[in-house]
TORLUM-79301 format. One record per residue: residue in three letters; y, z, x of N, C-alpha, C in turn. Coordinates in pm, whole numbers, plus 32768, in hexadecimal, padded with zeros to 4 digits. Last residue first. Layout:
BEGIN
ALAYZXYZXYZX;...
This chain:
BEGIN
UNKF2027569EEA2F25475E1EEE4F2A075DDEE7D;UNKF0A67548EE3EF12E74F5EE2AF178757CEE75;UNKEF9B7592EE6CEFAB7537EE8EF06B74E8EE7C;UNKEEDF76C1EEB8EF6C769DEEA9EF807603EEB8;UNKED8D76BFEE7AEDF176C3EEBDEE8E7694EE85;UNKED6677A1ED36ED4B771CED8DEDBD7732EDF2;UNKECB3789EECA5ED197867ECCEECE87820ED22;UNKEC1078FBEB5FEC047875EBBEEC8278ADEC12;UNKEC417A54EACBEC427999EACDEC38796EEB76;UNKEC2C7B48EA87EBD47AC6EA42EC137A7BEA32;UNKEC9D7BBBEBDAEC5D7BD9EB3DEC037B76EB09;UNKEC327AB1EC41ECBE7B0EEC54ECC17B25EBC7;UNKEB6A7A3CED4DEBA97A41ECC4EC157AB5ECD8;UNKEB2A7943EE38EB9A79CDEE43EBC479E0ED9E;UNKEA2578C3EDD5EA5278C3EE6EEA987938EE96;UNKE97178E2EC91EA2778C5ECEFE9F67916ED91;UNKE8BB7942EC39E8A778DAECA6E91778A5ECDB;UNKE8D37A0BEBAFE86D7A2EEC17E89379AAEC88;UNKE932799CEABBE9AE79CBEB41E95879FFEB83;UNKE865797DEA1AE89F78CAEA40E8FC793CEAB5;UNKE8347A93E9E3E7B97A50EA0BE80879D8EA7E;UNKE9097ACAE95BE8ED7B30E990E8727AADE9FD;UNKE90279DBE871E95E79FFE8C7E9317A56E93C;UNKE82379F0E7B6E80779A9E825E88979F6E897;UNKE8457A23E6BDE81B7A68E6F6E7EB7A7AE778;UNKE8BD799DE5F3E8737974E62FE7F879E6E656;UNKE9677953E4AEE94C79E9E51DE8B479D5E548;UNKE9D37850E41DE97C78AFE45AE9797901E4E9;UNKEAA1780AE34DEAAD7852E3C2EA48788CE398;UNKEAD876C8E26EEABA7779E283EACC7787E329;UNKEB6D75D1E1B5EB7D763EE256EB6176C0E239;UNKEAD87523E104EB137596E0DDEAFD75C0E19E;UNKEAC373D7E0FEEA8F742DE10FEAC07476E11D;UNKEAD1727CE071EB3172EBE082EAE4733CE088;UNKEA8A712AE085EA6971ADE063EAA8721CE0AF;UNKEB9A7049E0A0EB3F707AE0E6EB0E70FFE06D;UNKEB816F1DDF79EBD16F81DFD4EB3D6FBDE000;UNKEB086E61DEB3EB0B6F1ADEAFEB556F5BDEF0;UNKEB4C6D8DDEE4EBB46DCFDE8DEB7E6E4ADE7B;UNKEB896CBBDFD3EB356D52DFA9EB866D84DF6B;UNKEBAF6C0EE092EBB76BD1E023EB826C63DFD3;UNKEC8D6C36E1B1EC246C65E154EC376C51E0EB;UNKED6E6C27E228ED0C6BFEE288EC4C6C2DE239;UNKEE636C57E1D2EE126CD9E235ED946C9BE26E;UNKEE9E6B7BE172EEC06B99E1FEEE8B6BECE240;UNKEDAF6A8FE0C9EE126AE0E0D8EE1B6B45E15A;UNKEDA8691FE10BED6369B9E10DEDBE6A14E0F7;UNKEE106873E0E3EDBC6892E04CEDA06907E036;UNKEE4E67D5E18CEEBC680EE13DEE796877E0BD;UNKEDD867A9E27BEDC56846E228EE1E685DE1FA;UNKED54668AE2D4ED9466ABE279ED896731E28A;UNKED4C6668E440ECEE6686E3F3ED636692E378;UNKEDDF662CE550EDC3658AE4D0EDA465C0E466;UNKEDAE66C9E5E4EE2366E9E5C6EE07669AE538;UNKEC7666DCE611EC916757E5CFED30671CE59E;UNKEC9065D5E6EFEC4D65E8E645EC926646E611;UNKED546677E7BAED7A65DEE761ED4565C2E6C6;UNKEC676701E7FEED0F6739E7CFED0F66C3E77E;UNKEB9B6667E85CEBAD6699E819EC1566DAE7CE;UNKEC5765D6E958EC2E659EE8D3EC1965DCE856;UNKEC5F66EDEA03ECED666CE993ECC96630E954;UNKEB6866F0EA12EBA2675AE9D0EC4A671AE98C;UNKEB6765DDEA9AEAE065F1EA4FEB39668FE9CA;UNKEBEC6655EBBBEC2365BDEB4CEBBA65D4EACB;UNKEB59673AEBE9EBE9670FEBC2EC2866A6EB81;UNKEA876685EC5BEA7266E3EBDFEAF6670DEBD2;UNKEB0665B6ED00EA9965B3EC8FEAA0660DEC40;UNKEB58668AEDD7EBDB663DED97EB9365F4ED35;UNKEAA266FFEE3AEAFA676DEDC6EB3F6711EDA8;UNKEA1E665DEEB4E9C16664EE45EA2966D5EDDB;UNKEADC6605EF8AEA7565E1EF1BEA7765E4EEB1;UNKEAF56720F01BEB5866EEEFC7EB29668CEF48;UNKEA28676DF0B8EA0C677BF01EEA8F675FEFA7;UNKEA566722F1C3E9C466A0F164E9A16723F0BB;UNKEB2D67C7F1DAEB2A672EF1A3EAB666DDF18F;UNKEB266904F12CEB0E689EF1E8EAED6829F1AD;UNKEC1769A3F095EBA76950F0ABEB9468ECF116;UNKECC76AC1F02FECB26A44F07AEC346A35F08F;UNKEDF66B29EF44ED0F6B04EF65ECF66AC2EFC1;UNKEEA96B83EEB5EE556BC0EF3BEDDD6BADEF5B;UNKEEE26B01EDF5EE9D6B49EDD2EE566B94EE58;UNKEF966A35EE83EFCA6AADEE1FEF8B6AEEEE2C;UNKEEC369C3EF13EF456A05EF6DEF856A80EEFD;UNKEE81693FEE4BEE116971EEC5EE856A08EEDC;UNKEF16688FEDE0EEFD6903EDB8EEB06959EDCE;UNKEF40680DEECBEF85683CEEC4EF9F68A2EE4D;UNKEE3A677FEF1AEE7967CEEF7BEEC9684EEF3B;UNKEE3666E7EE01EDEB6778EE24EE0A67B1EE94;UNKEEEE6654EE63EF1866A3EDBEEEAD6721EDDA;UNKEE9465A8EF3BEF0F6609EF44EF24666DEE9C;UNKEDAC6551EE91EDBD658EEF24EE2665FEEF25;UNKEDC36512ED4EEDEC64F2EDCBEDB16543EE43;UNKED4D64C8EC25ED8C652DEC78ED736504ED09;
């Protein structure tokens, strides 16, 4: 990796760097392409797609609702509540 290739995904990614560290990011950039390069070479025709050899699957847990008792307590610390809830500033028109 180049100079200009990290300038210029410098520039995408809105990053800039003062030039005695161009360097050492155009090394560990070239070093992370390499790596890519391994990972692409690797066989996983074998693996399957979800990305798990687990034939149990996830454990499944029943959704209850607990009644806290907190509410009354957690809106002590809103700024401006309104009844029982949070309000935030206005951010979209």
């Amino acid at each position: 990796m180049d100079r200009n290739e990290v300038l210029g995904i410098a520039k995408l990614a809105r990053l800039k760097f003062e030039d005695k560290e161009l360097e050492s990011i155009e090394k560990d950039m070239g070093q992370i392409i390499d790596w890519i390069d391994i990972l692409q070479q690797a066989d996983v025709s074998s693996l399957d797609e979800n990305g798990s050899d687990c034939e149990e699957g996830l454990r499944m847990r029943e959704d209850s609702v607990k009644i806290s008792g907190l509410s009354k307590e957690l809106i002590k610390n809103a700024k401006e509540p309104y009844e029982s809830f949070f309000t935030v500033p206005k951010v979209v028109d």
